[in-house]
KEVO-861888 format. One record per atom (N, C-alpha, C): x, y, z. Coordinates in steps of 0.001 Angstrom, whole numbers, padded with zeros to 6 digits, always signed. Atoms other than C-alpha are relative to their C-alpha. Layout:
XYZ;...
END
This chain:
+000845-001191+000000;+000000+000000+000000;+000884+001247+000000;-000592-000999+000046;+001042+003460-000944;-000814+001520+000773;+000592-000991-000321;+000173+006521+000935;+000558+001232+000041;-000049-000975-000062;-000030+009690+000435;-000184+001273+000904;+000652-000724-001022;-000421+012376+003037;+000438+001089-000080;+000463-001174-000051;-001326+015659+002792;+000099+000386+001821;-000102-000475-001532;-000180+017502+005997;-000154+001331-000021;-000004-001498+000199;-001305+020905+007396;+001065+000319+001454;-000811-000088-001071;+001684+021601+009851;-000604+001445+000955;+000176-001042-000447;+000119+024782+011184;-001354-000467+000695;+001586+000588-000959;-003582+022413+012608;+000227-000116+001216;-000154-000180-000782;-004222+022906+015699;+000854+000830+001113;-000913-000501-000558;-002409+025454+016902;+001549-000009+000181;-001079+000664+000247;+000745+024247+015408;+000369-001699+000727;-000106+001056-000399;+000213+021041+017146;+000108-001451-000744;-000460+001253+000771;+000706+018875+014014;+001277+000183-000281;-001494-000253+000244;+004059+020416+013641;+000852-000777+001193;-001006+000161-000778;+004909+019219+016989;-000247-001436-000294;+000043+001341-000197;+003693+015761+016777;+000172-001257-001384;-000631+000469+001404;+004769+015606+013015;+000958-001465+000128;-001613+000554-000473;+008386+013994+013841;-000580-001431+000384;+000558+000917+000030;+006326+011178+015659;-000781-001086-000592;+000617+000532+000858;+004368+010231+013350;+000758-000657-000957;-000817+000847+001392;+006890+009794+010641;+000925-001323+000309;-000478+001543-000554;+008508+007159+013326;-000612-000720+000031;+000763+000981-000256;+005594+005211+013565;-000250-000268-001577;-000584+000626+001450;+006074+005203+009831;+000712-000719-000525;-001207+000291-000052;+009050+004552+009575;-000170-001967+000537;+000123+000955-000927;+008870+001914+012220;-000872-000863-000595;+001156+000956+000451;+005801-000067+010729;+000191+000010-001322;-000505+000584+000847;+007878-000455+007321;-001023+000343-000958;+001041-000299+000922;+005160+001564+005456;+000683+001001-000855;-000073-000899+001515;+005539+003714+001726;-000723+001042+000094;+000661-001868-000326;+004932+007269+001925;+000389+000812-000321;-000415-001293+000506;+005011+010444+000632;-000580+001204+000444;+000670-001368-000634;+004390+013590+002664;-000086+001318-000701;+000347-001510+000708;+003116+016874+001009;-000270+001147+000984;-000209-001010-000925;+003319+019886+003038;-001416+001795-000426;+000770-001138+000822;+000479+022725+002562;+000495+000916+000263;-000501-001546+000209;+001228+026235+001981;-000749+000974+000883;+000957-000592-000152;-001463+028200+002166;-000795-000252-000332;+001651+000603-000407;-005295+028159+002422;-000436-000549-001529;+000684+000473+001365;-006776+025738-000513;+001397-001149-000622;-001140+000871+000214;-003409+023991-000782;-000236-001660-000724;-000328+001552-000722;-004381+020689+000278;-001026-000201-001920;+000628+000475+001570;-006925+020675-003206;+000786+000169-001237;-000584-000110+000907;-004345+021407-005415;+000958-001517+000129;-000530+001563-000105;-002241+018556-004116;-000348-001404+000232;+000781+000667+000305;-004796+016351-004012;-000211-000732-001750;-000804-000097+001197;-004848+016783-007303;+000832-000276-000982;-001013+000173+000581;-001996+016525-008247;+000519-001671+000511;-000047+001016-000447;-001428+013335-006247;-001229-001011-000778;+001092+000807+000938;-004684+011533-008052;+001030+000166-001592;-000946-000775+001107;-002568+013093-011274;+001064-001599-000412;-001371+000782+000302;+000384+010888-010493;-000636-001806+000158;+001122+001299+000121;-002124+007687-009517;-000211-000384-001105;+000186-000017+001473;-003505+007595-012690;+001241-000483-000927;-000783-000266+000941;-000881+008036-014828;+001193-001344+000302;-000824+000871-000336;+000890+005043-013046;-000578-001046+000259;+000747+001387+000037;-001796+002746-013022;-000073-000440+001379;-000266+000669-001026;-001635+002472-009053;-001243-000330+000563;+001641+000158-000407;-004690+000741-007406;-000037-000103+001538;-000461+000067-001838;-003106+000665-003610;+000477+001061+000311;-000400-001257-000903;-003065+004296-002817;-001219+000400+000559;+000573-000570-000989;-004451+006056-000121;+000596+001274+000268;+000371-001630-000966;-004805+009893+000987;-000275+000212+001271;+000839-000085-001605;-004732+010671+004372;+000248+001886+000136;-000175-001057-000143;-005552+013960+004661;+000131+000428+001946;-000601-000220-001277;-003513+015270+008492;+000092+001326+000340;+000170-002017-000710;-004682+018374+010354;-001377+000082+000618;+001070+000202-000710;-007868+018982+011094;-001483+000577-000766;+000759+000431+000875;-010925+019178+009588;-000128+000704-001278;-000574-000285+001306;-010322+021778+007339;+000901-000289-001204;-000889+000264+000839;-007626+020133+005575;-000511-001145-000652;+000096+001167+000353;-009649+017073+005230;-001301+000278-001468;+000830-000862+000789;-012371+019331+003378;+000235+000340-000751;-001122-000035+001187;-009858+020606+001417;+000492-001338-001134;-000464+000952+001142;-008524+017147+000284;-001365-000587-000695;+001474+000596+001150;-012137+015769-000604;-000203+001190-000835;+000435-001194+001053;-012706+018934-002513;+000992-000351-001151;-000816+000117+000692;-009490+018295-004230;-000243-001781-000970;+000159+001198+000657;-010304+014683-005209;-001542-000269-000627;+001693+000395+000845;-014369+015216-006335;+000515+001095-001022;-000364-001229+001152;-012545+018434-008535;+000691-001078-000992;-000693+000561+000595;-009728+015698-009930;-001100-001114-001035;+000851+000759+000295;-012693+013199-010577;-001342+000432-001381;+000371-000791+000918;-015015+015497-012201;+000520+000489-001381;-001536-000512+001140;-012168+016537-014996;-000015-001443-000282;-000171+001508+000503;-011438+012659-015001;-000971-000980+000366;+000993+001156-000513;-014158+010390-014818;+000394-001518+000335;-000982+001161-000192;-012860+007291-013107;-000917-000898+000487;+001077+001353-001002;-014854+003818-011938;+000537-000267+001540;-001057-000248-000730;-011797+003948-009595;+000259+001190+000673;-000600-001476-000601;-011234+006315-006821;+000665-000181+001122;-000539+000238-001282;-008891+006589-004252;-000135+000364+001056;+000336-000385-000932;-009558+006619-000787;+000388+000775+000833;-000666-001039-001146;-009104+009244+001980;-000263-000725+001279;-000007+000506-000871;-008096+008739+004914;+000127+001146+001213;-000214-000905-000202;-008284+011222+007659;+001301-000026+001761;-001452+000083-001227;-005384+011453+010544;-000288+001507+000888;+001063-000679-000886;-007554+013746+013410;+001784+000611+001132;-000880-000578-000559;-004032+016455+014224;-000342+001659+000295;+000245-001479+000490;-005977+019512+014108;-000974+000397+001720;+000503-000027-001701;-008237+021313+017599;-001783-000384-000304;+001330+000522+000672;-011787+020269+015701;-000398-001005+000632;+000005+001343+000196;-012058+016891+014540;-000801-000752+000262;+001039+000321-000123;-015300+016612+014330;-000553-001316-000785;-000241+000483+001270;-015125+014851+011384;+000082-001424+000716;-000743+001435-000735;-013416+011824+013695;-001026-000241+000977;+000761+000265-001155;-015690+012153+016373;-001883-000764-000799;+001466+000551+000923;-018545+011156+013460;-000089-001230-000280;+000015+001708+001011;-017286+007968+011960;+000705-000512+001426;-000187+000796-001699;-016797+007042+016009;+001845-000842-000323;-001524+000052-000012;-012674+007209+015499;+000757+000199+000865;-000885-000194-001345;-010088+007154+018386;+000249+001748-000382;-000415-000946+000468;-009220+011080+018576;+001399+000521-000025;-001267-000143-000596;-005717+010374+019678;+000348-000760-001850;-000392+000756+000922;-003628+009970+016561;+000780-001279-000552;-000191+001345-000190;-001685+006987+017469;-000928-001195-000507;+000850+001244+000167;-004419+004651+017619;-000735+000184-001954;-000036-000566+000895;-005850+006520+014502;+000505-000271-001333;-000721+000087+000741;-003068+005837+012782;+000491-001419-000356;+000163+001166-000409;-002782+002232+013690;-001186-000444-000946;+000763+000484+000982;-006186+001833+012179;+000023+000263-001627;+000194-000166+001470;-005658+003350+008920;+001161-000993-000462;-001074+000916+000536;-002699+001019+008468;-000092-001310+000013;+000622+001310-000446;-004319-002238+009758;-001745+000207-001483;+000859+000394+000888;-006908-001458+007213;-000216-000338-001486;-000382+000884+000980;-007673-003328+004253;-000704+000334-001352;+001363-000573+000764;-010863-002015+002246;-000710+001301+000416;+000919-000881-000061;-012719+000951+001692;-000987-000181+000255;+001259-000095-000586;-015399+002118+003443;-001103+001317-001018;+000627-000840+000776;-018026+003728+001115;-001287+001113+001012;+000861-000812-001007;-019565+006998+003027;-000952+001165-000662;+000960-001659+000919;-022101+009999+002032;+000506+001039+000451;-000597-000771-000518;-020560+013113+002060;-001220+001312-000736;+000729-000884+000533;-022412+016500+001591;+000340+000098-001189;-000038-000302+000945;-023036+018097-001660;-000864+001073-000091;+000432-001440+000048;-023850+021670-002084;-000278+001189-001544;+000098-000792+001180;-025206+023850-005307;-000372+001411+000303;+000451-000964-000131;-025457+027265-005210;-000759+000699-001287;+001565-000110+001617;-028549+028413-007391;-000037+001268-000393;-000108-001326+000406;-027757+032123-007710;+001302-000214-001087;-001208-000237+000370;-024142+031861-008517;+000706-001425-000959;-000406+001248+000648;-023981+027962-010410;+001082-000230+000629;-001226+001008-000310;-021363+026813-008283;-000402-000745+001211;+000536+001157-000542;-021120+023799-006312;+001090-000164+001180;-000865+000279-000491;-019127+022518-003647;-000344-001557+000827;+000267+000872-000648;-018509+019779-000829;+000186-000024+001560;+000194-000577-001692;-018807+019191+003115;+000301-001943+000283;-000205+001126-000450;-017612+016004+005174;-001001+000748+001804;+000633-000205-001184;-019272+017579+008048;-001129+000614-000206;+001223-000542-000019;-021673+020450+008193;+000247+001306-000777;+000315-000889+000646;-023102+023518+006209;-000625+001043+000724;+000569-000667-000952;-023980+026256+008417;-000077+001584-000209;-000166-001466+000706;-025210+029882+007754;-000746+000439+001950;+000458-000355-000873;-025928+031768+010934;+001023+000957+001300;-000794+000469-001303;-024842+031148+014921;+001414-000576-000505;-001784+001084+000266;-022141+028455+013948;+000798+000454-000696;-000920-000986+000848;-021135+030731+011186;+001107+000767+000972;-000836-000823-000519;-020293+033285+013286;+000688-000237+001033;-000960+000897-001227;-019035+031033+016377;+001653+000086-001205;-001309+000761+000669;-016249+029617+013445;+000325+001758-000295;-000515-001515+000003;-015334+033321+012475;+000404+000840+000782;-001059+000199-001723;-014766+034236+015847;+000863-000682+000725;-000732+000995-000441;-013282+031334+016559;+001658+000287-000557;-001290+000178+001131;-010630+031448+013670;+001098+001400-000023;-000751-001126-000344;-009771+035074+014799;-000195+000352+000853;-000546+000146-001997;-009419+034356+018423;+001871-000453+000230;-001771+000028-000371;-005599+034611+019647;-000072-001137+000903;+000016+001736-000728;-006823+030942+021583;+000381-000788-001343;-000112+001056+000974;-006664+029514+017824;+001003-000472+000055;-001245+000446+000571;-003284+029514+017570;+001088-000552+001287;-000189+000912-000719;-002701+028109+020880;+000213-001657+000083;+000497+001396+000373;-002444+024334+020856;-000691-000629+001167;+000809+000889-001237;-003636+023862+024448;-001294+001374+000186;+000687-000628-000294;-005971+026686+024606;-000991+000403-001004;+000328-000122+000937;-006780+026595+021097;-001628-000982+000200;+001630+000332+000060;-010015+024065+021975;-001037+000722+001191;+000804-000649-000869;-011420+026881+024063;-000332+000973-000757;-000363-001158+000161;-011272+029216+021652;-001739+000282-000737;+001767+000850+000194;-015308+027657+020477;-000858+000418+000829;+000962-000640-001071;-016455+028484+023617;-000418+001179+000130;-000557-001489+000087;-014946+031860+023742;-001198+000353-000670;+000832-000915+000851;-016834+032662+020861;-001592-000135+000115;+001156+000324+000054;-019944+030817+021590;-000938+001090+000855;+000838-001374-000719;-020994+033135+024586;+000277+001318-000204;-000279-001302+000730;-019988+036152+022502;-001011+000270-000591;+001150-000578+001338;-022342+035299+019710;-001646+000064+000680;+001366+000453-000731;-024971+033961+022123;-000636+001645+000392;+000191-001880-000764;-025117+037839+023864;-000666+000744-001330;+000043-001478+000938;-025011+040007+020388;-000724-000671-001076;+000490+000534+001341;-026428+037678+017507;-001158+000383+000001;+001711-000651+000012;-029968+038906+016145;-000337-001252-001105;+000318+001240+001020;-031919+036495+014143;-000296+000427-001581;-000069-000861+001480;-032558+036734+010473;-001132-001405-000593;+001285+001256+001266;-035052+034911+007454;+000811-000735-000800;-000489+001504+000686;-034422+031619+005946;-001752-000971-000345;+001538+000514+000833;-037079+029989+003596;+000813-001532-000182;-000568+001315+000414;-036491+026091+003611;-001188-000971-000509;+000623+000735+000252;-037994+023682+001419;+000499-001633+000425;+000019+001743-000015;-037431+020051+002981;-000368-000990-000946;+000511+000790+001244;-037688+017675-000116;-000833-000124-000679;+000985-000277+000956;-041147+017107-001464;-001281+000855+000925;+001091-001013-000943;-042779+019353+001848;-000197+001163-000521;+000417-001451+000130;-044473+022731+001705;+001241+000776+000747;-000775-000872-000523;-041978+025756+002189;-000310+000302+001411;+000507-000522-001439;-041811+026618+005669;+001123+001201-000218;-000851-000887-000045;-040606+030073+006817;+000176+000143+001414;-000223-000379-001365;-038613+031397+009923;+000129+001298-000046;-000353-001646-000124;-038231+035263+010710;+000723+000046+000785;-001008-000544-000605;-036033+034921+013506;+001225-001547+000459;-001001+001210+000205;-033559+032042+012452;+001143+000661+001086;-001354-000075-001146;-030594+031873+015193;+001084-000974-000574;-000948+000870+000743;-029020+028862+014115;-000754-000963-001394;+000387+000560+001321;-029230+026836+010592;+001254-000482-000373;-000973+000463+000447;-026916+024251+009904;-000348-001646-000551;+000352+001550+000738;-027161+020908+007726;+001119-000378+000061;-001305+000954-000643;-025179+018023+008955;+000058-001137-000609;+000077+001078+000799;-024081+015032+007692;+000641-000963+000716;-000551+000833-001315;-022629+014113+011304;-000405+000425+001447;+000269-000221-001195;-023194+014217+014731;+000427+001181+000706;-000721-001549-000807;-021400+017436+015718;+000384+001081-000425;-000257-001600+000921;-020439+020963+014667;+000746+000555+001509;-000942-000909-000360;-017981+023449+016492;+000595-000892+001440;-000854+000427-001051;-015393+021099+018202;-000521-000673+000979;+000168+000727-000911;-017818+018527+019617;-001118-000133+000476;+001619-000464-000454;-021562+019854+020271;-000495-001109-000819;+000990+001173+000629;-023693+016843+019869;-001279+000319-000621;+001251-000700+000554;-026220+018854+017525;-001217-000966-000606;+001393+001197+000341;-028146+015623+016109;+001025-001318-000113;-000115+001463-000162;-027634+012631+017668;+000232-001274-000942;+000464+000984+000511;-028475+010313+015209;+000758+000021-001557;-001028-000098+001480;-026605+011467+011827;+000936-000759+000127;-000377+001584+000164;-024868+008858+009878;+000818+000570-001379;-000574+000484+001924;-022192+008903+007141;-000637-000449-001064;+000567+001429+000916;-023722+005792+006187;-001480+000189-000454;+000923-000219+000396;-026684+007456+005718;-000536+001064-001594;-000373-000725+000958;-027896+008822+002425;-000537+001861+000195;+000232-001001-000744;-029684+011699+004470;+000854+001287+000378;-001066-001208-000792;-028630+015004+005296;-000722+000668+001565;+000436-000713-000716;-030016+016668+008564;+000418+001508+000667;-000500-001492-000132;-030903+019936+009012;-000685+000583+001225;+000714-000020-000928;-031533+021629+012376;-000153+001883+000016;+000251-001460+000282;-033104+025427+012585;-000393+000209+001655;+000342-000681-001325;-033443+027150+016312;-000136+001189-000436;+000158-001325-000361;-035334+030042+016479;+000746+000963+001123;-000548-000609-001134;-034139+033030+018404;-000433-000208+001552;+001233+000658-001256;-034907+031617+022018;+000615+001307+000962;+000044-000677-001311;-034868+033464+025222;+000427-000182+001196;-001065+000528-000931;-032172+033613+028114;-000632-001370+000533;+000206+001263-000648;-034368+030615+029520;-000158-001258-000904;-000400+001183+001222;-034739+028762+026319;+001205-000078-000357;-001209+000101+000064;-031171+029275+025840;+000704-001166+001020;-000478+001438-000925;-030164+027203+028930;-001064-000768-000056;+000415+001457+000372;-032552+024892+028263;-000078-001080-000698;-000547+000903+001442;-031540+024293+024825;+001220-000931+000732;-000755+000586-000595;-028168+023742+026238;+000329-000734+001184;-000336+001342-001347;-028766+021340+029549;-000815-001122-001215;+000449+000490+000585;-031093+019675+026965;+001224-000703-001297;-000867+000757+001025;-028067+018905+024417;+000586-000832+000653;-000749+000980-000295;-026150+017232+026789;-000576-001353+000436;+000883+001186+000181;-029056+014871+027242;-000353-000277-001441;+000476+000587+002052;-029367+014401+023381;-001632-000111+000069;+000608-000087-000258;-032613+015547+024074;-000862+001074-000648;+000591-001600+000702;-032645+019009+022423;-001346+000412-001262;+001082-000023+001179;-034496+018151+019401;-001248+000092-000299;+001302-000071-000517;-037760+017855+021305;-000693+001452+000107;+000740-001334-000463;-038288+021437+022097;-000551+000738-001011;+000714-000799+001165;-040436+023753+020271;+000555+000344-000665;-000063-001382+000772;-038980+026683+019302;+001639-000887-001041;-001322+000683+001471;-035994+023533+017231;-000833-001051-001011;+000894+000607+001274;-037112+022196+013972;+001287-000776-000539;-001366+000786+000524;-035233+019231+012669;-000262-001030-001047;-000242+000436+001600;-034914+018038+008775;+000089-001511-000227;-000879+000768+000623;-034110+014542+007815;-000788-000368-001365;+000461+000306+001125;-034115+014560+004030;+001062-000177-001012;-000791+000195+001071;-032576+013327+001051;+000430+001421-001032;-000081-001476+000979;-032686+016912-000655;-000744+000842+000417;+000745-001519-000451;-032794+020298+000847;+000170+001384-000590;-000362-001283+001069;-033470+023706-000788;+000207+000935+001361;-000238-000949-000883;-032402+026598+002028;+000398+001604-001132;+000257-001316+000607;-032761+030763+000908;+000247+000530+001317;-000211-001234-001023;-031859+033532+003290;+000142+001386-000834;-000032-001360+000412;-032086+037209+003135;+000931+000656+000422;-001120-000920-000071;-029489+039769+003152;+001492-000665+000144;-001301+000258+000123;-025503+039518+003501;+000037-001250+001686;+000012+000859-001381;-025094+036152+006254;+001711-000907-000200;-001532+001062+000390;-021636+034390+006947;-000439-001108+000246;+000502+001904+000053;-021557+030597+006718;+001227-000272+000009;-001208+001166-000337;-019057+028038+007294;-000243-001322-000902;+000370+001358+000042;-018365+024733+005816;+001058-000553+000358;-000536+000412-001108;-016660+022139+008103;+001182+000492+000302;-000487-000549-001018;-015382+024776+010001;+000767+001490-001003;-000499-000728+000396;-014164+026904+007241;-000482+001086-000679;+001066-001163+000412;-015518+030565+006346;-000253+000269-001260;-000045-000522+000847;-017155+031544+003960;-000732+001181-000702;-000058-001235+000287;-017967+034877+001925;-001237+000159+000549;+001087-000801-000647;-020712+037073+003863;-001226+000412-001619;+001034-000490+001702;-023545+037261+000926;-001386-000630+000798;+000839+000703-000117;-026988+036014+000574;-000207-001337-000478;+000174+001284+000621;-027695+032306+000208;-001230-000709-000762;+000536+000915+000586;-029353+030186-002131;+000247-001458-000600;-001207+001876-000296;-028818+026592-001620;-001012-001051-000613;+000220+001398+000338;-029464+023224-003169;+000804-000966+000871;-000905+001122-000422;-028194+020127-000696;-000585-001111+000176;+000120+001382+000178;-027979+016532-000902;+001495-000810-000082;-000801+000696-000388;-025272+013878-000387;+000506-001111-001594;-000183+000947+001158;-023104+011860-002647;+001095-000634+000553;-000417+000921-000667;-021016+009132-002242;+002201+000264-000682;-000976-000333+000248;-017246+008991-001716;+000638-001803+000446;-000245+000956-001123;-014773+006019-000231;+001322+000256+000456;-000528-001032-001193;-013254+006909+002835;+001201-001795+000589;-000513+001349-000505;-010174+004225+004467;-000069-000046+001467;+000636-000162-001554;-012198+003665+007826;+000323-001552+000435;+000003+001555-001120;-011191+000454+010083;-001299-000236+000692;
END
């Protein structure tokens, strides 16, 4: 087996830089074939993706593997980079990713129920033998014809602006203080956020509307910002996406939302409305930031097409 790995030395607060060195011994050490790629800057990891499928191809290899190493952004990055390579080359054949959970996220890991320590992690992707075929988002934007992809979640709102705060919090770049830096922002946005309109059509249901949307995020896993168990029940393996909408609640619906999440319980309450559908249309009004797994993106208005398509992922 040949692997490839895409590393973001700067994930987690530089904490893949430190635990780099280790890794390449347990490489080393376990007599495995490898080739490390180093990202640059932001979008990197899809160019070498890329370029790595590129050299696959062209060599006829059918025993490679991608492990994209950092944290969930980078892993977002490399699937972006390998449904872009795919698209351009239509292949029956695709090579699998693998993801190596070095980043302060890693939500991503905490979905497909993965050790979060990279040792063990790393152990399994090397002990494994076959691809695991998973659903990963799939995103169209209906104003602007472009498309993209999500291993986690799609979020215009709250979580937006949590990850935007987050990402320019002086905790990010911490590596031990860096998974506080979520919180930080959470009771920031919780205080000042105002709600806003979002028109969602759920698959073949009647439009429903909200006027004072708070949060709006479609998942395709169990968690969003570093660990919040937002819907229980989401499934890779599912071809489903779920989408969950909280109205603007009120300091007492606020803590009740939240004693209610940590009972996986939340979903019950009124003022949260929760999706599971094979294909969702979402609309909002005016300029809103959004995220996708975990990474920002441009402040505009949205008009969304989502639904899930299939990738294969090298899961033990």
């Amino acid at each position: 087996m040949k692997y490839f790995i895409i590393i973001n030395l700067y994930a987690g607060g530089d904490n893949a830089r430190k635990v780099w060195p280790d890794i390449q011994k347990q490489l080393t050490a376990s007599n495995v074939s490898y080739k490390a790629l180093y990202t640059e800057y932001p979008n990197h990891a899809v160019d070498l993706a890329k370029q790595i499928l590129g050299k696959v191809d062209a060599s006829g290899q059918k025993d490679a593997v991608i492990i994209a190493a950092g944290g969930d952004g980078t892993l977002h990055e490399t699937l972006l980079g390998c449904e872009r390579y795919y698209e351009a080359h239509p292949n029956d054949y695709q090579v699998p990713i693998a993801f190596l959970p070095v980043g302060s996220g890693n939500d991503f890991a905490r979905g497909i129920k993965t050790p979060l320590h990279w040792e063990k992690v790393l152990t399994d992707i090397l002990n494994c033998t076959t691809p695991t075929t998973i659903n990963v988002g799939h995103y169209v934007d209906l104003d602007h014809h472009t498309d993209g992809f999500f291993t986690n979640n799609f979020g215009i709102g709250f979580d937006a602006t949590v990850v935007h705060l987050a990402n320019h919090s002086s905790l990010k770049t911490n590596a031990f203080f860096g998974k506080f830096s979520y919180m930080a922002s959470i009771l920031n946005v919780i205080i000042n956020f105002k709600g806003f309109h979002a028109e969602i059509l759920p698959g073949n249901m009647p439009k429903v509307t909200f006027n004072r949307t708070f949060l709006l995020t479609t998942t395709d896993i169990p968690y969003f910002g570093g660990g919040i168990n937002i819907v229980p029940t989401a499934s890779v393996l599912d071809d489903h996406l779920d989408l969950v909408i909280v109205e603007k609640p009120s300091v007492w619906q606020l803590i009740l939302f939240v004693s209610m999440i940590f009972l996986k319980r939340h979903l019950r309450l009124k003022f949260i409305h929760h999706y599971h559908e094979k294909q969702l249309f979402i609309k909002t009004n005016g300029n809103r930031l959004a995220q996708i797994d975990g990474e920002e993106l441009n402040q505009e208005t949205y008009n969304l097409k989502l639904e899930t398509v299939k990738y294969p992922f090298w899961i033990r």
